[in-house]
N, C-alpha and C positions, 0 to 999 in steps of 0.2 A: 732709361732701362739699365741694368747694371751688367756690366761686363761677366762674359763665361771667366775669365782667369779671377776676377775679383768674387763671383760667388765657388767655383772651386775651392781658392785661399781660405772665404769662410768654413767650408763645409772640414777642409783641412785642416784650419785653427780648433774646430767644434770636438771633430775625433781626438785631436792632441788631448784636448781638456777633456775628453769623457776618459779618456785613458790616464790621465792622472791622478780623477777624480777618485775612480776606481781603485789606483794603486796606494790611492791614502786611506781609502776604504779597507784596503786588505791590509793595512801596516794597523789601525785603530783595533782590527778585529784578531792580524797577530798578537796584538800586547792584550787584549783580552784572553785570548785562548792561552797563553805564559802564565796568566795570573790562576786559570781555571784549573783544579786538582788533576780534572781527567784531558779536557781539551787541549791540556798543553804539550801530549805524545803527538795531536795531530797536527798536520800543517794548514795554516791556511787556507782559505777557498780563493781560489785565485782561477780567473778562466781567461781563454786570447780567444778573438775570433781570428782563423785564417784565411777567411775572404770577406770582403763587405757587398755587396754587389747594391747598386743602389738607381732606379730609373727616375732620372730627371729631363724635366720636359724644358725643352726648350726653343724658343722663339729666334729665328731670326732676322733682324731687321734691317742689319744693312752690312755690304762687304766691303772695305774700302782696297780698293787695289790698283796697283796702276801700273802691274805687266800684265800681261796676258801670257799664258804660259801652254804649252803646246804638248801636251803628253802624247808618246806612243802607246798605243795600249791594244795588248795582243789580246783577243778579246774572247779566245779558250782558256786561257790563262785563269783569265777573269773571271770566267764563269765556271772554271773550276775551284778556282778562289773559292768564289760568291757559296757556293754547293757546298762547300768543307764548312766553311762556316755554318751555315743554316743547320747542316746535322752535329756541331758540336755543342750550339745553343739547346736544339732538340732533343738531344742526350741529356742535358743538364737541365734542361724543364721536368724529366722523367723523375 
């Protein structure tokens, strides 16, 4: 089964190249709209996404560890935590 950081890296290489792909798509279609009488007052089509949000599932099968580690954990805290989050996800379902 392949490592979370090794399919991350992939998914991170994928986006690099879909954003390149893209930026040679908009240099191809600049030198087209240069050469067009009317198209060349405009600028390019060019767009950014500012967030990707993306759910991936995943499995797991094994933890290799060999401290055991001892957290304090104040458990209003936590469940205040836990509440702030669930309604900021539930905002953005909206």
């Amino acid at each position: 089964m392949i490592k979370l950081s090794d399919y991350l890296d992939y998914l991170n290489n994928e986006i690099i190249q879909a954003r390149k792909r893209a930026d040679e798509n908009a240099v191809a279609i600049a030198k087209e709209y240069a050469k067009h009488p009317y198209l060349k007052f405009f600028t390019a089509p060019r767009y950014a996404l500012p967030s990707v949000k993306m759910d991936i599932p995943l499995k797991i099968t094994d933890i290799d560890s060999d401290s055991k580690y001892n957290f304090k954990l104040n458990e209003d805290q936590l469940i205040g935590e836990v509440n702030e989050r669930i309604r900021l996800v539930n905002r953005e379902k909206k």
